[in-house]
Backbone as a printed PyTorch tensor [residue, N CA C, xyz], in Angstrom:
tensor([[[  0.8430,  -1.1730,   0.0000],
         [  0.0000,   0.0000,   0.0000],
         [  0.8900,   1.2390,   0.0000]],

        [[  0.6740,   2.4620,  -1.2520],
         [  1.2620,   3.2420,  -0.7840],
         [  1.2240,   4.6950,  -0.0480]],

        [[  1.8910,   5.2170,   0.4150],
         [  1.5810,   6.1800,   1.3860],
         [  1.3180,   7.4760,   1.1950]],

        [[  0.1880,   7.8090,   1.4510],
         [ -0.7200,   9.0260,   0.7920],
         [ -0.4880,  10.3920,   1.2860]],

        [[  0.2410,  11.2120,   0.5110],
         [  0.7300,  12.3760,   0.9980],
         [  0.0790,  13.2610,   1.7510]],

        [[  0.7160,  13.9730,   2.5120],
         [  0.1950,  14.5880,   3.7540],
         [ -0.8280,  15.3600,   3.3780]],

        [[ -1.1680,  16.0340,   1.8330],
         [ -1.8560,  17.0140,   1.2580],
         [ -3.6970,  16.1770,   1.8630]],

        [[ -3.4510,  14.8660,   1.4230],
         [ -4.6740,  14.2650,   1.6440],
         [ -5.3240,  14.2290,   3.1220]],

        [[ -4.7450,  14.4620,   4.1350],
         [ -5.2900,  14.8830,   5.6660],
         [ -5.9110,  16.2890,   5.5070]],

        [[ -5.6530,  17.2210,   4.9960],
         [ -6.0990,  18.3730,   4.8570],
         [ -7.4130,  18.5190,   3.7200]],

        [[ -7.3640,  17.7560,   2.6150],
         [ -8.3540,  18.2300,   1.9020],
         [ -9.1730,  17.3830,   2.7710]],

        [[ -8.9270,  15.7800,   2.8920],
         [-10.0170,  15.1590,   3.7760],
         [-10.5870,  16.1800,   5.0510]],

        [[-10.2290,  16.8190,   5.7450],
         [-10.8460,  17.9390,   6.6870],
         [-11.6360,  18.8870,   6.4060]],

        [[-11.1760,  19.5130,   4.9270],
         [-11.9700,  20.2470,   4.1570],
         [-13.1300,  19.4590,   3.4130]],

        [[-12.7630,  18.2590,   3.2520],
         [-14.3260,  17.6900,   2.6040],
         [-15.3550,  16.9620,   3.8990]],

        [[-15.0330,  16.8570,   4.7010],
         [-15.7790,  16.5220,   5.9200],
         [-16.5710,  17.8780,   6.3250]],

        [[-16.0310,  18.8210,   6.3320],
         [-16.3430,  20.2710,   7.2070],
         [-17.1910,  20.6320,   6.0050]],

        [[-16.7450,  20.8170,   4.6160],
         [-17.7920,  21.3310,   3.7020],
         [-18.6840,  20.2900,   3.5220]],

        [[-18.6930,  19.0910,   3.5700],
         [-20.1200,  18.3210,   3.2060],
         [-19.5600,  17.8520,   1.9930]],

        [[-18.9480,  17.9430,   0.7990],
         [-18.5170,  17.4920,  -0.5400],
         [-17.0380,  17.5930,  -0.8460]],

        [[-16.4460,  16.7830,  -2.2920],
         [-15.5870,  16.6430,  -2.3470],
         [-15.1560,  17.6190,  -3.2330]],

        [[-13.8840,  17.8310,  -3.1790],
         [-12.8690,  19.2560,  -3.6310],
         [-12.2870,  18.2040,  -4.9720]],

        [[-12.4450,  17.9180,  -6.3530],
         [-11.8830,  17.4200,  -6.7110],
         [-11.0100,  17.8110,  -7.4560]],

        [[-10.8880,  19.4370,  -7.7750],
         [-10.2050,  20.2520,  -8.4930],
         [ -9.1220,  21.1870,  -7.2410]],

        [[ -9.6110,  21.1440,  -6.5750],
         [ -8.8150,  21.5970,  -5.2790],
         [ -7.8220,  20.4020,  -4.8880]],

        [[ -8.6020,  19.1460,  -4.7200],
         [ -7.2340,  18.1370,  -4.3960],
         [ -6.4000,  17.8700,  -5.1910]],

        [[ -6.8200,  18.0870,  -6.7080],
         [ -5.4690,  18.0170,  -7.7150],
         [ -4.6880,  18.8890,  -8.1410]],

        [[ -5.0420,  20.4730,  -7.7350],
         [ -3.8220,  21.3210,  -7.5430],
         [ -2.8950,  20.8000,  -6.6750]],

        [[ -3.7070,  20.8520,  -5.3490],
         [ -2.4120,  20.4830,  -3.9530],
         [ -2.3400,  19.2580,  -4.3970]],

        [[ -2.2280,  18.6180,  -4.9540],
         [ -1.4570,  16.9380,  -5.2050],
         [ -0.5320,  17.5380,  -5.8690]],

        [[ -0.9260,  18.3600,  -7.0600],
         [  0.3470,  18.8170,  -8.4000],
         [  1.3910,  19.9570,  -7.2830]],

        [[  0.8050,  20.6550,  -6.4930],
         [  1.6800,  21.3440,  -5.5780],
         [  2.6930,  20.6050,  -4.7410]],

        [[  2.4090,  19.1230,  -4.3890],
         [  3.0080,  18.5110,  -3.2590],
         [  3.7980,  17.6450,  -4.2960]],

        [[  3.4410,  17.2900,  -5.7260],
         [  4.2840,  16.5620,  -6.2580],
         [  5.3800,  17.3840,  -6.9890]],

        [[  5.6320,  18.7090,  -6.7720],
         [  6.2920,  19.4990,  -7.9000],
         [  6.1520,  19.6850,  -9.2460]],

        [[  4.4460,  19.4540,  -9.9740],
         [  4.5300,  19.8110, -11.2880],
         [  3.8470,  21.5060, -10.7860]],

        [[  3.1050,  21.8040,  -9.5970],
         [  2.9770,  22.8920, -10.0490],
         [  3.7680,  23.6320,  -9.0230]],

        [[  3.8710,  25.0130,  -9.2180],
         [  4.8160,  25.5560,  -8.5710],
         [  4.1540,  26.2960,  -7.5110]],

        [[  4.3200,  26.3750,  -6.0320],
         [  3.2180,  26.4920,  -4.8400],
         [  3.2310,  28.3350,  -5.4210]],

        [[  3.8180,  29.0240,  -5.1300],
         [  3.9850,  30.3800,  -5.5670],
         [  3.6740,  30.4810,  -6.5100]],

        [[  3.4080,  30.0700,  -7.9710],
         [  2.8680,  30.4740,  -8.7810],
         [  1.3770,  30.2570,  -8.3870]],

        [[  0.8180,  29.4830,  -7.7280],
         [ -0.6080,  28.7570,  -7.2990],
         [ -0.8010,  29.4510,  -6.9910]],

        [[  0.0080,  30.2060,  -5.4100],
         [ -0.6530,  31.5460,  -4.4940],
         [ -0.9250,  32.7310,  -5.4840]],

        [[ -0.0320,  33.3870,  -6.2800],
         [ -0.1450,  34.4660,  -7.0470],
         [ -1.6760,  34.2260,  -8.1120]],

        [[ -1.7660,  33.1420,  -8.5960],
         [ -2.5580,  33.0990,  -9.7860],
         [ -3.9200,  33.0770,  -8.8820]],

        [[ -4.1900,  32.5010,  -7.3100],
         [ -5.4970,  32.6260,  -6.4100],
         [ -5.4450,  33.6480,  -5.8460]],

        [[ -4.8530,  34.6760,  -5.5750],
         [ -4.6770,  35.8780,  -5.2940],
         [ -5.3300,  37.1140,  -6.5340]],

        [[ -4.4440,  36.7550,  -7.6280],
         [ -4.9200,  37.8060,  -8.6450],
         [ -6.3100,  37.5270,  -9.2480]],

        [[ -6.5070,  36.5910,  -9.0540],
         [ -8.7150,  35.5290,  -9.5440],
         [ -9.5900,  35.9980,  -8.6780]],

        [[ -9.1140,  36.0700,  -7.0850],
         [-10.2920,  36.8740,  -5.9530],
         [ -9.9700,  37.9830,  -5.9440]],

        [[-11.3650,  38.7360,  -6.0200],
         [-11.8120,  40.3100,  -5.6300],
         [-10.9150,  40.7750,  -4.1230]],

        [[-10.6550,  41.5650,  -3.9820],
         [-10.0580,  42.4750,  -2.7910],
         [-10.7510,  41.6390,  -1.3070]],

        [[-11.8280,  42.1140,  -1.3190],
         [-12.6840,  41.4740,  -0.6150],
         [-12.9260,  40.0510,  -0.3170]],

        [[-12.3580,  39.2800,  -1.4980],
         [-12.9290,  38.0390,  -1.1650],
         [-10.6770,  38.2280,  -0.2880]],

        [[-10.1890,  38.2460,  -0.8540],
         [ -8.7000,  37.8440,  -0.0430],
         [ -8.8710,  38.6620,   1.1080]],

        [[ -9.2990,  39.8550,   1.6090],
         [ -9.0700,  40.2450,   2.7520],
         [-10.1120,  39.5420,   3.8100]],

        [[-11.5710,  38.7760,   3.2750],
         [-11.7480,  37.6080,   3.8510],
         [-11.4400,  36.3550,   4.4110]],

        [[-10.3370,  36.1290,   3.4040],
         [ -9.3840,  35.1410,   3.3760],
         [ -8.6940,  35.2020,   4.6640]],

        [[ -7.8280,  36.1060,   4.4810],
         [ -6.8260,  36.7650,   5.4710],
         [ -7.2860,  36.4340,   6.7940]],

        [[ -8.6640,  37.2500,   6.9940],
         [ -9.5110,  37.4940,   8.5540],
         [ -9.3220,  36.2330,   8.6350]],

        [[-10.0870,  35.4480,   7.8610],
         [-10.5170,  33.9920,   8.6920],
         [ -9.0610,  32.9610,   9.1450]],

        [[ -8.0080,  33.4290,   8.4670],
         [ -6.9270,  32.3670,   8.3690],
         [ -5.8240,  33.1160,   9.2880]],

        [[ -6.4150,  34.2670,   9.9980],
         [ -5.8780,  35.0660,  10.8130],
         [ -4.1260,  35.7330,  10.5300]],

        [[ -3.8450,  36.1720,   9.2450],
         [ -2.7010,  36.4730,   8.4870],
         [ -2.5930,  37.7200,   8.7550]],

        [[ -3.3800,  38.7920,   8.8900],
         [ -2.7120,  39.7720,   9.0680],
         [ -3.6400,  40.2630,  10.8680]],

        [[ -2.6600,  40.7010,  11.9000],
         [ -3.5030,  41.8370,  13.1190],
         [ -4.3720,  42.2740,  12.7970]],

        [[ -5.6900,  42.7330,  13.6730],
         [ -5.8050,  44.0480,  13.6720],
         [ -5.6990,  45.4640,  13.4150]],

        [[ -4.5630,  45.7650,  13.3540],
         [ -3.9430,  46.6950,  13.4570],
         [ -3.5560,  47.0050,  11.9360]],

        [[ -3.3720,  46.0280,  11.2090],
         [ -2.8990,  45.7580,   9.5770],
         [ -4.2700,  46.1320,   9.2130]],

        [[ -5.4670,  45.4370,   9.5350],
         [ -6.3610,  45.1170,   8.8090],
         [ -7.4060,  46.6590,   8.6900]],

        [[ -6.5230,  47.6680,  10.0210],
         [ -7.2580,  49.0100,  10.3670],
         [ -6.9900,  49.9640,   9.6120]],

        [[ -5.7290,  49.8620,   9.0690],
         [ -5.0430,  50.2500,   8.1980],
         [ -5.4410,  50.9120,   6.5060]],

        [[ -6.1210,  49.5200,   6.3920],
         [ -6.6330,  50.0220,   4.9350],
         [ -7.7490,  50.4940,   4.6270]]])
């Protein structure tokens, strides 16, 4: 049997918590964890696709930037 990269504990959490399966989401982070895609190019290209709003949502919930950052703008 072989041993299923760590990427798969995480989407499995995300498909339990959302109710359905990510099947386009688990094959980026598979291509991310196997090196065909490049993790930084991934972040930049999901960064520049969401509205302002949807990433400074992002941010709040994943707790990336203070308070104090977030008062800022």
């Amino acid at each position: 049997m072989s041993k299923k990269p760590q990427i798969y504990n995480e989407i499995w959490s995300m498909e339990i918590k959302e109710g359905m399966r990510r099947h386009t989401t688990e094959r980026i982070l598979l291509m991310v964890e196997e090196g065909i895609l490049d993790k930084d190019t991934v972040i930049m290209a999901c960064l520049k696709y969401m509205s302002e709003d949807e990433v400074a949502d992002m941010a709040n919930i994943n707790e990336f930037l203070d308070n104090e950052e977030q008062d800022d703008e």
